[in-house]
C-alpha positions in Angstrom: 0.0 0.0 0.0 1.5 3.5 -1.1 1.4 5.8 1.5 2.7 9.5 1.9 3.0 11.5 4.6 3.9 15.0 4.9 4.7 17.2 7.7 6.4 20.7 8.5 3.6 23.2 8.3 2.4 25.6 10.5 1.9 29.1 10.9 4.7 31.4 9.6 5.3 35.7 9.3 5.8 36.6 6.2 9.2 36.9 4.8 9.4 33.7 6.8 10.6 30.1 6.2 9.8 26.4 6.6 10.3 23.1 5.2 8.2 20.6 4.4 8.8 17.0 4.4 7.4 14.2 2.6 8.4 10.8 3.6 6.9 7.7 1.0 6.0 3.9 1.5 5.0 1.2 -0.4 7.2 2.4 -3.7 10.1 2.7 -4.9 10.9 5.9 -4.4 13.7 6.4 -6.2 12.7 5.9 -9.6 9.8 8.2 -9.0 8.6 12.0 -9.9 7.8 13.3 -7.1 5.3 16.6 -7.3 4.5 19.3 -4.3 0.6 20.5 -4.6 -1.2 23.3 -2.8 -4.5 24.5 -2.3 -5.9 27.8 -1.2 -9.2 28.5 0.4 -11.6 28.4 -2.5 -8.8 28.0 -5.2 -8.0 25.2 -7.4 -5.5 22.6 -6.1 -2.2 24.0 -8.2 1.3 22.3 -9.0 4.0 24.1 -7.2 7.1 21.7 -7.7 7.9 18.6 -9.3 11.8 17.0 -9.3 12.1 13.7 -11.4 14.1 10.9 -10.6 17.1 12.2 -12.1 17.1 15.2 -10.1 15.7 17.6 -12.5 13.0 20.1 -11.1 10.5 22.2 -11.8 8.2 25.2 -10.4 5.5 27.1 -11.2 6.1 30.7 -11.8 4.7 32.3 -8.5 7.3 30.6 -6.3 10.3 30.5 -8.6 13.4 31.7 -6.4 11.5 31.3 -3.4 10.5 27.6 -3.3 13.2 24.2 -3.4 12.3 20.9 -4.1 14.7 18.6 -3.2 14.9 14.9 -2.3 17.2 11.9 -0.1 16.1 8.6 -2.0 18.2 6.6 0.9 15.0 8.3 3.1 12.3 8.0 0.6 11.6 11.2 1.2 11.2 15.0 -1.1 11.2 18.3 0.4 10.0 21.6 -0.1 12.2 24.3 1.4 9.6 27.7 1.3 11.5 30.9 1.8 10.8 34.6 1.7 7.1 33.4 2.2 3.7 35.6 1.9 0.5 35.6 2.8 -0.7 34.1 -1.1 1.4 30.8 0.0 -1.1 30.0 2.7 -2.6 26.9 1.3 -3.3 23.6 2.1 0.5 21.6 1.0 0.1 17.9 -1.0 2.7 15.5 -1.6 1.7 13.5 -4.6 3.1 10.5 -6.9 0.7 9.4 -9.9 -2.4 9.1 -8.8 -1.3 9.0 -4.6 -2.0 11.6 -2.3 -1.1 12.8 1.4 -3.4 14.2 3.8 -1.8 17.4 3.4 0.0 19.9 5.7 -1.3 23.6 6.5 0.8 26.3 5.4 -0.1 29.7 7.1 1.3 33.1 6.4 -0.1 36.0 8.1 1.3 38.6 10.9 
């Protein structure tokens, strides 16, 4: 059974920082894309970040600079290191491979 699990939210200032962690089970990791979803109150669930198994990443334009994906295959695990964060980043944070989902980890930027 694939499972993912993320965790690292919370509530942030902005122009602050976290890191979200994603750890998998139940694939092998390594030879997976891994993607970062997010969904805002009463938005549309969006792609944020995506890194393949080579290593190779990709963002979506509002969080270019900001946002890191990242991953440690010997953990099973992809992160998402969020910097210079603002209040449109509050969203609901999905870890996702094919058609597998997380629960999801709250992200909340306000002063």
């Amino acid at each position: 059974q694939v499972q993912l699990m993320e965790s690292g939210g919370g509530l942030v200032q902005p122009g602050g920082s976290l890191r979200l962690s994603c750890v998998a089970s139940g694939i092998i990791f390594r030879i997976n894309t891994m993607n970062w979803f997010r969904q805002a109150p009463g938005k549309e669930r969006e792609l944020v970040a995506s890194i393949t198994s080579g290593g190779s990443t990709n963002y979506t334009d509002s969080v270019k600079g900001r946002f890191t994906i990242s991953r440690t295959n010997a953990k099973n695990t992809v992160y998402l290191q969020m910097n210079t964060l603002n209040p449109d980043d509050t969203a609901v944070y999905y870890c996702n491979v094919g058609k597998i989902w997380g629960r999801g980890t709250l992200v909340t930027v306000s002063s």
